[in-house]
C-alpha positions in Angstrom: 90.0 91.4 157.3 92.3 93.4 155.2 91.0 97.0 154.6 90.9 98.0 150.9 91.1 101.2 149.0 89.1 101.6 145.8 90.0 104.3 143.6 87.8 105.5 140.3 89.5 107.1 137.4 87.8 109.7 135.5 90.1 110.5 132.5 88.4 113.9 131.1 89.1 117.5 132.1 88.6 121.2 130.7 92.0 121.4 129.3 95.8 119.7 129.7 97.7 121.9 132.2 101.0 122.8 131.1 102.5 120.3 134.1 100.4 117.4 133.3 101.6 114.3 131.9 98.5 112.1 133.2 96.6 110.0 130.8 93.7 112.7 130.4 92.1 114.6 127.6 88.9 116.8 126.8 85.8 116.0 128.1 83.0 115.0 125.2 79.9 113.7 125.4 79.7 110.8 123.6 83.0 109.7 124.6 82.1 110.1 128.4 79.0 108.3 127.9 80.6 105.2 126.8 83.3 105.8 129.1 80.6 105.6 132.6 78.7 102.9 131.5 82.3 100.9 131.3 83.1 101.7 134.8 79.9 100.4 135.9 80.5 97.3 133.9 84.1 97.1 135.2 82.3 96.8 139.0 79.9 94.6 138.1 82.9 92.2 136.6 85.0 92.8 139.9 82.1 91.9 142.1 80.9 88.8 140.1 84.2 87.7 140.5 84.7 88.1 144.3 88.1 89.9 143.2 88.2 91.5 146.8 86.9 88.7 148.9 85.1 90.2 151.1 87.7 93.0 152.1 85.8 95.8 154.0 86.6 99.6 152.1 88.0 102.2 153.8 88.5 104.9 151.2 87.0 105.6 147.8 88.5 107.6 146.0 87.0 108.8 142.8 90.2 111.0 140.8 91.5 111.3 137.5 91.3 113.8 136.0 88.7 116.1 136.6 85.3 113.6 138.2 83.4 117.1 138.8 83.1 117.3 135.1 80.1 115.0 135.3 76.9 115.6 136.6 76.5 114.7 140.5 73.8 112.3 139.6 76.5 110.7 137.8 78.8 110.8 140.4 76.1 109.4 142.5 75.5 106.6 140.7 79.1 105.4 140.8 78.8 105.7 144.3 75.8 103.5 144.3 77.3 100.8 142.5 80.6 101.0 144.8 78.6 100.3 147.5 76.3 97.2 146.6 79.2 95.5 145.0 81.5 96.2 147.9 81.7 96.1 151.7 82.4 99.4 153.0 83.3 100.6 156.6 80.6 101.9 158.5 82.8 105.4 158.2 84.7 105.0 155.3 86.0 108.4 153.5 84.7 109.2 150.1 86.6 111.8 148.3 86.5 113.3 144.7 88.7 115.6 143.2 87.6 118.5 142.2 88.7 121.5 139.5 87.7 125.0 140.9 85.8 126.2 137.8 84.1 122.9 137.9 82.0 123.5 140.9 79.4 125.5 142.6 77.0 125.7 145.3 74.2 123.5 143.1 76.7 120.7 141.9 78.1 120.6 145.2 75.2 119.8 147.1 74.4 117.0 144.8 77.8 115.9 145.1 77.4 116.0 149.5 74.3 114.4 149.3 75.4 111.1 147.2 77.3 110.4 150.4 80.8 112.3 149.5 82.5 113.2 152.5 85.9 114.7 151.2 86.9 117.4 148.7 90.5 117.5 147.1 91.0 120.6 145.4 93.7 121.3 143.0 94.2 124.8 143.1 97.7 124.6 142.8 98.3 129.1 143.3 96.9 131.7 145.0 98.6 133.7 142.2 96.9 135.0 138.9 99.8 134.8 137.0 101.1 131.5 137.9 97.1 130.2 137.3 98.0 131.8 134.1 101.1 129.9 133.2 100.3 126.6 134.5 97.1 126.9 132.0 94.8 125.9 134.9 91.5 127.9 133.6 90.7 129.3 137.0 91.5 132.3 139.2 92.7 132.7 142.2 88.9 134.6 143.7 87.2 131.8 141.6 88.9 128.8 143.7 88.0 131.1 147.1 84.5 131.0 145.8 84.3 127.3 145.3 86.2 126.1 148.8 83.4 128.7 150.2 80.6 127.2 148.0 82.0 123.9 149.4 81.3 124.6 153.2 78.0 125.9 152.5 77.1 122.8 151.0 78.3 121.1 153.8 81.9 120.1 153.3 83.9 119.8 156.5 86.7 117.9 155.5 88.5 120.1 152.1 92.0 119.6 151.2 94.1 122.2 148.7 97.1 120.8 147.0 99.5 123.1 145.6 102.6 123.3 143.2 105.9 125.0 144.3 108.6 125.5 142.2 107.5 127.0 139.6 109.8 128.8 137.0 110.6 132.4 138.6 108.3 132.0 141.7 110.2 134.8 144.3 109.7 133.3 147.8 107.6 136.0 148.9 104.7 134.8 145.9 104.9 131.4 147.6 104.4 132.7 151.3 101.1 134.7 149.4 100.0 131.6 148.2 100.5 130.0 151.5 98.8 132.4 153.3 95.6 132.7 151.3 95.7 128.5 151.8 96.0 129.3 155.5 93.5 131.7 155.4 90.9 129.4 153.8 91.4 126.7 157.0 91.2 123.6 155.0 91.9 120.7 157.1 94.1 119.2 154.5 97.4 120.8 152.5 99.4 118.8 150.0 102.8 120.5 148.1 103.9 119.4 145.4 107.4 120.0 143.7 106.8 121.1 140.3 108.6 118.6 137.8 109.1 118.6 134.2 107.7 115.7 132.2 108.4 114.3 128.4 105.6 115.7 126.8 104.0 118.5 128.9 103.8 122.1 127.4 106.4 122.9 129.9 108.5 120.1 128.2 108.3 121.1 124.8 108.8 125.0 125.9 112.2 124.3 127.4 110.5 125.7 130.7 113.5 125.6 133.4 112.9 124.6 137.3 114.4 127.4 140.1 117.3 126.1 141.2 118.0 123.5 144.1 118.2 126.4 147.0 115.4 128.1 145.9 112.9 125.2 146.1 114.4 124.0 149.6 114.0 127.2 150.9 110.0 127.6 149.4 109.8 124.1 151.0 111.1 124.8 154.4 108.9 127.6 154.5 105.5 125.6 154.2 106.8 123.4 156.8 107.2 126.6 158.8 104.3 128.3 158.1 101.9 125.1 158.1 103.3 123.9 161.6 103.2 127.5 162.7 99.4 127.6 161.7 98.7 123.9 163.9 99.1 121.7 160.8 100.8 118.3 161.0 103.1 117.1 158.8 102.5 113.2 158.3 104.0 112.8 155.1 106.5 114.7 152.7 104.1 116.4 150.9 101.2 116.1 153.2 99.7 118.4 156.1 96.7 117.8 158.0 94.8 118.8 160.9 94.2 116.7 163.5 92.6 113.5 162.9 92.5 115.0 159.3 95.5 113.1 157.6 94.0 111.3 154.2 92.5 108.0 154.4 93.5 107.5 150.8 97.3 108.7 151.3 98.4 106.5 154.3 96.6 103.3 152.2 99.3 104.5 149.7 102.0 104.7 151.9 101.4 101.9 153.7 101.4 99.3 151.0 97.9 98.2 152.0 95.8 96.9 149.3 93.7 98.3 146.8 91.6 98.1 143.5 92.2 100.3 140.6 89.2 100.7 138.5 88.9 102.6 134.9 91.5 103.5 132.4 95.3 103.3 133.6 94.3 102.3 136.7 97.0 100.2 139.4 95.9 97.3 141.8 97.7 96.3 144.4 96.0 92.6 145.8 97.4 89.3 146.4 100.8 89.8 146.0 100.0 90.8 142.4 100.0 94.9 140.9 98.1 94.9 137.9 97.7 98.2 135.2 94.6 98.8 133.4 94.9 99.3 129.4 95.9 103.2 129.1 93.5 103.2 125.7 90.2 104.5 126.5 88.4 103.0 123.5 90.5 99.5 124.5 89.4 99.8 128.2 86.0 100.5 126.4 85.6 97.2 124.0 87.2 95.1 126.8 85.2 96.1 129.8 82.0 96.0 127.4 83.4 92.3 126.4 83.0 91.1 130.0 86.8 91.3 130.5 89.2 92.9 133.0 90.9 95.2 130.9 94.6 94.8 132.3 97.4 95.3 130.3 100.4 94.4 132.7 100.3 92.3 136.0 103.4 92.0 137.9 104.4 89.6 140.6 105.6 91.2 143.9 108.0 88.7 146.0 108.0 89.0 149.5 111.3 90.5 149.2 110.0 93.3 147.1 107.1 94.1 149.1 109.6 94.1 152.1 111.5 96.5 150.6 108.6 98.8 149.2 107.2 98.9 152.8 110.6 100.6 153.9 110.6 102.9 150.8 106.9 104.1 151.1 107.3 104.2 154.8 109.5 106.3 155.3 107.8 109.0 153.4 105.7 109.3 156.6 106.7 111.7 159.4 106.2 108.5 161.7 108.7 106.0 159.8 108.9 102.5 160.3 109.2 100.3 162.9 112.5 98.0 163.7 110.7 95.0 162.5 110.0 97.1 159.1 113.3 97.2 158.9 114.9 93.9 160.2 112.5 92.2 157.2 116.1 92.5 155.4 119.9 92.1 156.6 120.6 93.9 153.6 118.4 96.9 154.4 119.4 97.2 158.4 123.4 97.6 156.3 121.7 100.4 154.5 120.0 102.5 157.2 123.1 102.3 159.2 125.2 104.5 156.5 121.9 106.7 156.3 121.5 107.1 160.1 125.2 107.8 160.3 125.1 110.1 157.3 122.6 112.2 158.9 119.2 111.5 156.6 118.0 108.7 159.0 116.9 109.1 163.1 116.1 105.9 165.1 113.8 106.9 167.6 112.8 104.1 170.0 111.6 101.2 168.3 111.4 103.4 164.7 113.1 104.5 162.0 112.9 108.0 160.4 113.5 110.5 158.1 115.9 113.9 159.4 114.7 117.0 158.5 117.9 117.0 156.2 116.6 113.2 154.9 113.1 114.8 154.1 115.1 116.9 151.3 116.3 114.2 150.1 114.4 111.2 150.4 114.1 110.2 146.5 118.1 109.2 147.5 117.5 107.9 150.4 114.8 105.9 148.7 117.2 104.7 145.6 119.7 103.5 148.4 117.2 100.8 149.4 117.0 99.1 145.9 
């Protein structure tokens, strides 16, 4: 049987960050309320239907958003409905996301003990001043004092993700910020490019992005520094320990199939992706309706999914293999300019980036369409 990935959306969190561009806003009470009672209706509706048939889960991923704004009973009751209306692997991974100033030893516990076995902070600096212009309501002690508040309530498997970047970082902020990551020994480091959305704070401020050489270099560096300090690169943006690398992240980049549930929330199943209405009260008054609240289901033809399994592949430090690739004589035409142009490597029987094709994959990925 297929495995499956399940992934929860929370839409509330302390504040917009000056970055974001995500369907989120402030967390109330009554609005909240409404909105968890609709995401246990929404699994109730999925499991009367059989809309997984029987696919055993692998991940759950509970994100948004900022989950850690609710209570871990909650949290635990999500959990609890995940689990009796699907089939879950005997070792699946669980992970919530998690806002620094959100959490603490107490909440934490509660949050270990409803079965949650991974923690995905987004601390995003090490700086003060960055924390400060990115509008993240934390500082940098404060996320120290919730990864340790984490292990002590029995967390052993805590990923960071960061942002570089940013306007004016110097590269010697960015090694600090790497460093105090290090220094923590989370088993899991995502990096992030900073980029400027329609809409953000950043947006509307004219904020400008370093230039080009700048953010290779601050890239090149966490590959340096995170390889140095026995981190593996499996993805672009993705470092892991070993036997560490994200349940939830390799679904993604493998194409493998998965259920979107709550507000703006993709599915990927039977050839089909399918969006969830980005209205909360809509989701509300549809879910609460008995319906599925999608707003836009697309058809994916083989041909399309042929070509997104190259795209998405390739993202990984592994590739794809030949038969990835031979899926389309039109595609084995394009990886022979790339692998003569320098930004692809065949390596036995796969296909991967360069480290000069890891700079640049969102071209090597546009040459594929």
């Amino acid at each position: 049987m297929n495995p499956l990935g399940l992934y929860i959306d929370f839409p509330f969190c302390i504040a917009r960050c000056a970055f974001c561009a995500f369907n989120v806003q402030g967390y109330r009470e009554g609005i909240s309320e409404r909105y968890r009672l609709a995401l246990h209706k929404e699994l109730a509706i999925h499991d009367l239907l059989d809309t997984c048939n029987g696919r055993e889960v692998v991940s759950l991923y509970l994100g948004g958003g900022t989950p850690t704004l609710y209570p871990p009973h909650v949290v635990n009751e999500i959990v609890s409905s995940c689990r009796s209306g699907f089939r879950f692997h005997a070792s699946a991974e669980i992970t919530i996301e998690a806002h620094p100033a959100t959490i603490n030893s107490a909440n934490l516990r509660g949050l270990r003990e409803s079965g949650i076995n991974r923690l995905s902070m987004g601390v995003q600096s090490f700086s003060d001043e960055y924390l400060t212009l990115l509008g993240r309501n934390h500082t940098a002690q404060e996320a120290v004092d919730a990864f340790n508040a984490a292990r002590e309530a029995g967390f052993s498997n805590i990923g960071i993700d960061l942002i570089y970047g940013l306007p004016d970082l110097l590269l010697g902020e960015w090694e600090k910020t790497l460093q105090s990551t290090i220094d923590l020994d989370p088993e899991h480091i995502s990096i992030y490019a900073l980029s400027i959305e329609e809409g953000t704070l950043f947006h509307k401020k004219g904020v400008a992005l370093p230039s080009e050489e700048e953010q290779v270099s601050q890239y090149q560096l966490a590959q340096k520094m995170l390889f140095d300090a026995g981190f593996q690169q499996y993805e672009i943006s993705n470092f892991a320990r070993e036997g560490y690398a994200s349940v939830h992240n390799l679904l993604y980049w493998n194409r493998a199939e998965t259920l979107g549930i709550g507000v703006s929330a993709h599915s990927y199943l039977n050839n089909e992706h399918k969006e969830n209405t980005a209205s909360i009260p809509l989701y509300c008054e549809q879910v609460e309706a008995g319906h599925i609240p999608t707003e836009r289901t697309t058809q994916v033809s083989n041909e399309e999914a042929a070509t997104d399994r190259i795209i998405f592949g390739l993202r990984k430090r592994e590739g794809i293999t030949n038969t990835d690739l031979h899926s389309l004589k039109k595609h084995e035409q394009t990886a022979t300019v790339l692998i003569k142009n320098g930004l692809l490597v065949a390596e036995g029987d796969r296909i991967c980036l360069t480290p000069r094709g890891m700079l640049l994959a969102d071209q090597v990925a546009t040459a594929f369409f």
